[in-house]
C-alpha positions as CSV (number, residue, x, y, z in Angstrom):
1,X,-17.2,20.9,27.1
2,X,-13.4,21.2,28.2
3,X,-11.4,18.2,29.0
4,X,-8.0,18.3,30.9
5,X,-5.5,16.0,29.7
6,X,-2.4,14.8,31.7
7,X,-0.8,12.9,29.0
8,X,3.1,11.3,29.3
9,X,5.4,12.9,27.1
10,X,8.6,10.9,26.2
11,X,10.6,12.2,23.0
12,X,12.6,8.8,22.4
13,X,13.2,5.7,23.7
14,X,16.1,7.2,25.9
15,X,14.0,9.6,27.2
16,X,13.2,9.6,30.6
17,X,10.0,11.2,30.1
18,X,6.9,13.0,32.1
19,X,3.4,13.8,32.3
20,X,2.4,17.1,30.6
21,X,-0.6,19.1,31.3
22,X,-3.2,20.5,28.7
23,X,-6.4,21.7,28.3
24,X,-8.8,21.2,25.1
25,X,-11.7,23.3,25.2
26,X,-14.7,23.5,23.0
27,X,-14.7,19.4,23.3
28,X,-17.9,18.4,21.2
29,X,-19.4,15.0,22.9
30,X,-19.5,13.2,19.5
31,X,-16.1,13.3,18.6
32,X,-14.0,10.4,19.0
33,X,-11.3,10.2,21.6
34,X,-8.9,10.4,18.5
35,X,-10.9,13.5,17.1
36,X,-10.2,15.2,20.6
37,X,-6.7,14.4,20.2
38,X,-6.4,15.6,16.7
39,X,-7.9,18.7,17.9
40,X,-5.0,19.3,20.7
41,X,-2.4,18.3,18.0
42,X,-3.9,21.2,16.0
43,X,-3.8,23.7,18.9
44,X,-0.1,22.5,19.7
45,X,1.0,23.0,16.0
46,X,0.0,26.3,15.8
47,X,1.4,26.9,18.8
48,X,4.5,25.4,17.7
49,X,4.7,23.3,20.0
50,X,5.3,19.7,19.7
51,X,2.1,17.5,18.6
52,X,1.7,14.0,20.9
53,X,2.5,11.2,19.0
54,X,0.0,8.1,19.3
55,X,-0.5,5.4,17.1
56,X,-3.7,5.1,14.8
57,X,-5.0,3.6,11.6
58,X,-8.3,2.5,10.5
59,X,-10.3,4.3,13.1
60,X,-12.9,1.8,13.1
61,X,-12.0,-0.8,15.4
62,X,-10.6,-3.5,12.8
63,X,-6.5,-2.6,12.5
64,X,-5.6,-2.6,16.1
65,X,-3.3,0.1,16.0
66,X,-5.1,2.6,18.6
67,X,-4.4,2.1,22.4
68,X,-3.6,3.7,25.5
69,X,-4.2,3.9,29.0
70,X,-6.8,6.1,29.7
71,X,-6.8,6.6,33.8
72,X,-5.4,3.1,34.1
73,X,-7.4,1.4,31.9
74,X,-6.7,-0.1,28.5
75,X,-8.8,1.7,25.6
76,X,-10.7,3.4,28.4
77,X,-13.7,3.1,30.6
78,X,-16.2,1.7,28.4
79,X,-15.8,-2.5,27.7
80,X,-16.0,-3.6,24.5
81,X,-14.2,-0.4,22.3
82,X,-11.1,0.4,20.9
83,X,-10.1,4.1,21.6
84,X,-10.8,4.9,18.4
85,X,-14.7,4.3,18.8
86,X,-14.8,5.7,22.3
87,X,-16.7,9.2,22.0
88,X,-16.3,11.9,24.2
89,X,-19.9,11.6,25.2
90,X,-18.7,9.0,27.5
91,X,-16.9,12.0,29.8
92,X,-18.1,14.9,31.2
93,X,-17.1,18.7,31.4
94,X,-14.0,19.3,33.5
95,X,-13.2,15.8,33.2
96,X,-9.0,15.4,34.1
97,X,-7.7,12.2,32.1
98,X,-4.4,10.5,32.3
99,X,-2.9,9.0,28.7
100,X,-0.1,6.6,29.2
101,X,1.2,4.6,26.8
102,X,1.0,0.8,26.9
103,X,3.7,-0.3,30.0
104,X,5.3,-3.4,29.0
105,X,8.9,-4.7,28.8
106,X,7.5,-6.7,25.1
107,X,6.2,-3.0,24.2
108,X,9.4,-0.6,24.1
109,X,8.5,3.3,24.1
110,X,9.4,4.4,20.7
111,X,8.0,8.5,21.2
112,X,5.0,9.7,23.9
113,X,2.2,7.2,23.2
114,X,3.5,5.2,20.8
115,X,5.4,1.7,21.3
116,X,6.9,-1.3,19.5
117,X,4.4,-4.0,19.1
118,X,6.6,-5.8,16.4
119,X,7.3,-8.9,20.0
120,X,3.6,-10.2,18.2
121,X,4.9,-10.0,14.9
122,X,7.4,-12.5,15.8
123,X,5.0,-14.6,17.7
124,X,3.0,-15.3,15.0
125,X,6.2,-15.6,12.7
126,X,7.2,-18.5,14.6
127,X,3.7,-20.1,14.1
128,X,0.8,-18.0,13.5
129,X,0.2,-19.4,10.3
130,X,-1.0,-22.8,8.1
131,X,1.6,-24.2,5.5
132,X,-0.6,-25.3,2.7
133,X,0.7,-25.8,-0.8
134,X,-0.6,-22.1,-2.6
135,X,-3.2,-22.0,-5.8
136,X,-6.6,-20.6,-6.7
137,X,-8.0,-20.3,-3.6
138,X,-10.7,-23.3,-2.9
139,X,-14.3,-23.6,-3.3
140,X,-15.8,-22.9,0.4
141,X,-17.8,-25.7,1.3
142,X,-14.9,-28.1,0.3
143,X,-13.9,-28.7,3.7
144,X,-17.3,-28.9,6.0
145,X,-16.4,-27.4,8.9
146,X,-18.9,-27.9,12.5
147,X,-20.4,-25.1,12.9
148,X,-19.7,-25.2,17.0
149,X,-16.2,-25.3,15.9
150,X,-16.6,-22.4,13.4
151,X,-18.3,-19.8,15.7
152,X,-15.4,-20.7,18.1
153,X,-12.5,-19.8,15.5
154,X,-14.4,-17.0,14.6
155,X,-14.6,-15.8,18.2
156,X,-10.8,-16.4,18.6
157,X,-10.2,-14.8,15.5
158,X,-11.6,-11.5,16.3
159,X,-8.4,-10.4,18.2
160,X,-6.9,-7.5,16.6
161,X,-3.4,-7.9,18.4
162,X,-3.6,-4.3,19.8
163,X,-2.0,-5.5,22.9
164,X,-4.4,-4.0,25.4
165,X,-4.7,-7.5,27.4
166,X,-0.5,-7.4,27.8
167,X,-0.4,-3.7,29.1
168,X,-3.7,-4.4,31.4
169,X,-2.1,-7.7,32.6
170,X,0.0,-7.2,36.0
171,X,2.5,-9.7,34.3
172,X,2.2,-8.2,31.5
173,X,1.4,-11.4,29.8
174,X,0.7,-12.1,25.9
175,X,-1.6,-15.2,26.9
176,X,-4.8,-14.1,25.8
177,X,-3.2,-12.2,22.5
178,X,-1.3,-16.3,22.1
179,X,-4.2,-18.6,22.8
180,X,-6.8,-16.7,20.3
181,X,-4.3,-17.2,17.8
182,X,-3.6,-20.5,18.5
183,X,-7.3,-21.7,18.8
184,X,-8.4,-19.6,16.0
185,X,-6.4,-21.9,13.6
186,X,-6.4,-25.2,15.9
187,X,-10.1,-25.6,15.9
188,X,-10.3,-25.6,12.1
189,X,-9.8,-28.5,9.7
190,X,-6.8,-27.0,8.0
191,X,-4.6,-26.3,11.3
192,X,-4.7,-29.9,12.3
193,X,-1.7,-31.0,11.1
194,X,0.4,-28.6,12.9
195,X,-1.7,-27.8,15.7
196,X,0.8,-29.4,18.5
197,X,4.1,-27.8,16.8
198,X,2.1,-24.6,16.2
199,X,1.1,-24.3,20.2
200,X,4.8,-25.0,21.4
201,X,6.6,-22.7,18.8
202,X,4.3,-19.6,19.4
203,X,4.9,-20.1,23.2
204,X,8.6,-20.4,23.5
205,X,9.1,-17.1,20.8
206,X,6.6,-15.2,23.4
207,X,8.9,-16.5,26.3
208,X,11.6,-15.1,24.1
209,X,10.3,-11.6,24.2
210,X,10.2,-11.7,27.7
211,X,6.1,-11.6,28.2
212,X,5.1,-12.1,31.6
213,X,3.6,-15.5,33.2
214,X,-0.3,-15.7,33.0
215,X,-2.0,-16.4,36.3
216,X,-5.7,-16.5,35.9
217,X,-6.6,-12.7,36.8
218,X,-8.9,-12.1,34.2
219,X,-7.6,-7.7,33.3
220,X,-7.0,-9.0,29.8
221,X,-10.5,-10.3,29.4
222,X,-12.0,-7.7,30.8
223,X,-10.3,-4.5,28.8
224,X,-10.3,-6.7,25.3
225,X,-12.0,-5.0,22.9
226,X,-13.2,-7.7,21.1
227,X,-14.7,-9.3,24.4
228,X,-12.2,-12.7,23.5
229,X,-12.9,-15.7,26.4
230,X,-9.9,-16.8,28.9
231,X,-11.4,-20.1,27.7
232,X,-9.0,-19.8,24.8
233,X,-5.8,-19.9,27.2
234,X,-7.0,-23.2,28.8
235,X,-7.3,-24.6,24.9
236,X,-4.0,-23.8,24.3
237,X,-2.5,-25.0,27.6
238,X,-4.2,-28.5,26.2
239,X,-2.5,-27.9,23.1
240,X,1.0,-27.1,24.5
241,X,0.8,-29.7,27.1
242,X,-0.5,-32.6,24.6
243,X,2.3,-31.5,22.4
244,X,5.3,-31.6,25.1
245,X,4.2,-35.0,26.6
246,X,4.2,-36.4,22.7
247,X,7.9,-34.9,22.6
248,X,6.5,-32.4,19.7
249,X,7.7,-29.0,18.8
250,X,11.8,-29.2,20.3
251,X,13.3,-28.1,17.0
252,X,10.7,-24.8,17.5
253,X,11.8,-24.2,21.3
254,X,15.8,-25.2,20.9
């Protein structure tokens, strides 16, 4: 099948940047939407013409690299799936789709597709993290662990920070990306004793990089890839709000 692609072409972070036009023909439906890409990268190489950058890794849906909008939605139109796992079976022949990149003041353009995502590195510098004393790592029952508790931290932990829910959000909000990494280690034994601090030092650094408000809408559930609950936003607004009425975390925020 042939697939059109209007795809925004920017060359640096300067760059004002446009939407190109191309067409890839001889599209086979199980190819990946990466595949199809590699494929016009091929075709613009040999044409020597300049190959769209986007960002990519694993290609299995575990690194959170991949990402773009794909006709205004994050990783495209089916829930559930990183772009790297979405096949062109999903499309049909003489399909037009538009690839933008992730549009986020957080998420500077660095080159056509591609953006700075380091704004969560720093977030979970500030926080993202247990301080424990380090060894030979410790025997796995040690510390019994509920298991309602556990399949909830394992459900939190399944964000890949890929940012979809920040460029889906109309606030472009980190929240959901903030609370599963907050609950993910507040719900376990070990991430008790900075829980509080934890909560109130990840928040202020995402203020810092200028993330947007979160108001309830729900786009960053909806297009996360690894289906993570808005439940996890209301455990961290506990979590800050516990810590900031106990006076906790003001050598993190100052």
């Amino acid at each position: 099948m042939k697939i059109i692609l209007h795809i925004w072409r920017q060359r640096n972070a300067d760059d004002k940047g446009r939407m190109a036009r191309y067409e890839v023909p001889n599209v086979n439906e199980h190819m990946s939407f990466l595949e199809m890409l590699d494929v016009l990268n091929e075709d613009l190489i040999a044409k020597d013409e300049e190959p769209v950058a986007f960002d990519h890794d694993c290609r299995e849906g575990i690194c959170g690299m991949c990402g773009s909008m794909v006709n205004g939605v994050a990783h495209g139109p089916k829930p559930g799936t990183t772009l790297c796992q979405l096949h062109m079976r999903f499309f049909k022949d003489g399909d037009e789709l538009y690839l933008e990149p992730w549009r986020a003041r957080a998420f500077p353009i660095v080159k056509d597709l591609v953006v700075d995502r380091s704004a969560f590195d720093r977030v979970m510098a500030a926080g993202g993290f247990i301080s424990v004393a380090t060894g030979s790592a410790p025997d796995g029952n040690a510390i019994l662990v509920p298991k309602e508790d556990a399949d909830r931290a394992m459900d939190a932990a399944a964000c890949i920070g890929c940012g979809a829910c920040v460029a889906m959000c109309p606030n472009a909000s980190a929240s959901l990306f903030l609370a599963a990494k907050i609950s993910h280690l507040g719900l376990l034994p070990q991430g008790q004793p900075e829980r509080h601090e934890r909560a109130v030092a990840m928040v202020a650094q995402a203020n810092q990089e200028l993330f947007g408000a979160c108001t309830n809408i729900g786009e960053c559930e909806a297009v996360c890839p690894k289906e993570i609950k808005l439940e996890v936003i209301a455990r961290m607004n506990h979590d800050f709000l516990l810590a900031k009425l106990a006076g906790r975390g003001a050598a993190e925020e100052g």
